[in-house]
C-alpha positions as semicolon CSV with decimal commas, in nm:
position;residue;x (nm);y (nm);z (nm)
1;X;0,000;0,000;0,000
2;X;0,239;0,272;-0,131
3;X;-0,059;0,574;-0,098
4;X;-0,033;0,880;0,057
5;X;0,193;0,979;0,421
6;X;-0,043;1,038;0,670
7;X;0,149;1,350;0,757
8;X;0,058;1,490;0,436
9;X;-0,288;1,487;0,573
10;X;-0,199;1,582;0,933
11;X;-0,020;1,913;0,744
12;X;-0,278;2,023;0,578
13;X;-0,524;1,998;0,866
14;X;-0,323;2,227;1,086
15;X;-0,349;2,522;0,853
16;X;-0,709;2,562;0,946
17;X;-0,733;2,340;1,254
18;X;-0,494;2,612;1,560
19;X;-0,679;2,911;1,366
20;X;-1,025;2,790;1,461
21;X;-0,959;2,629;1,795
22;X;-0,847;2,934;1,890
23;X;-1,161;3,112;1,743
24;X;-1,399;2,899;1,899
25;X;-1,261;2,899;2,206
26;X;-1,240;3,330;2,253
27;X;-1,608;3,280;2,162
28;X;-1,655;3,047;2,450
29;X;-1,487;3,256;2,679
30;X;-1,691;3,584;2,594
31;X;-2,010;3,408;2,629
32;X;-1,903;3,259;2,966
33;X;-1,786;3,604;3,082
34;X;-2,102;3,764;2,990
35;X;-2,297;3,457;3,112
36;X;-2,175;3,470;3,483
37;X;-2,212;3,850;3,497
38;X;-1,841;3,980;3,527
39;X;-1,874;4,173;3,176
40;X;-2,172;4,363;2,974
41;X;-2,231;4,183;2,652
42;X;-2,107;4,514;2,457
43;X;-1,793;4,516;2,682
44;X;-1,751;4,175;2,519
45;X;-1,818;4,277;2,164
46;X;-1,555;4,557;2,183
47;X;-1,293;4,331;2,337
48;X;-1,343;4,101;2,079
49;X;-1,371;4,322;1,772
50;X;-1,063;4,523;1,952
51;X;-0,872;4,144;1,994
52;X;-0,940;4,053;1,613
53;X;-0,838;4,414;1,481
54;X;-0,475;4,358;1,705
55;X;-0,438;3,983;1,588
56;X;-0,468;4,039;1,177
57;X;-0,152;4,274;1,142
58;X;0,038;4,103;1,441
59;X;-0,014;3,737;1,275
60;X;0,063;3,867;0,888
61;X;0,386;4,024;1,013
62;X;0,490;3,702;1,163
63;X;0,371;3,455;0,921
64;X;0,581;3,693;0,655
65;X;0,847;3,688;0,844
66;X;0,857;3,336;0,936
67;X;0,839;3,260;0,561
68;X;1,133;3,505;0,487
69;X;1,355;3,359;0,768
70;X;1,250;2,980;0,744
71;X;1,135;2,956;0,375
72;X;1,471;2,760;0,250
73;X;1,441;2,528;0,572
74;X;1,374;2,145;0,443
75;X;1,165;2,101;0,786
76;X;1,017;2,396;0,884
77;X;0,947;2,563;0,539
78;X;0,731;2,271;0,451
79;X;0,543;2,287;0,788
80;X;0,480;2,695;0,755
81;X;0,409;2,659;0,368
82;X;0,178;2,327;0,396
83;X;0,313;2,177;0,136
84;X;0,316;1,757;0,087
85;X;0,673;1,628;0,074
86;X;0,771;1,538;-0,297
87;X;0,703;1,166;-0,399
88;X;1,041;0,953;-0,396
């Protein structure tokens, strides 16, 4: 059974997968804080609008310059680009 690596797959997951863990769980958290009364639910709304608007630059600056650094690397340039490793 010479098919596909199963790291291929595992890559390729994880492009999407820590972006939306993360995602889901900041909702989580607002709702719980606004659930149990320590925030208003427009407290919430800022802080998350406000924690999205912070995270876009500060995650494109590192991505670029994780790509300009690490690009060349065998192991780490295929695990920031995503990319399958080439057939033998």
């Amino acid at each position: 059974m010479g098919g596909r690596r199963p790291e291929v797959e595992v890559g390729r997951c994880r492009a999407w997968a820590v972006p939306s863990v993360g995602v889901v769980l900041a909702v989580l958290m607002a709702f719980a804080r606004v659930f149990v009364g320590a925030h208003y639910p427009h407290d919430v709304m800022v802080g998350l609008l406000l924690g999205a608007i912070v995270a876009w630059p500060v995650v494109r600056l590192c991505t670029t310059v994780l790509l300009t650094r690490f690009a060349g690397h065998r192991v780490v340039g295929r695990l920031l680009l995503a990319t399958p490793p080439a057939p033998r």
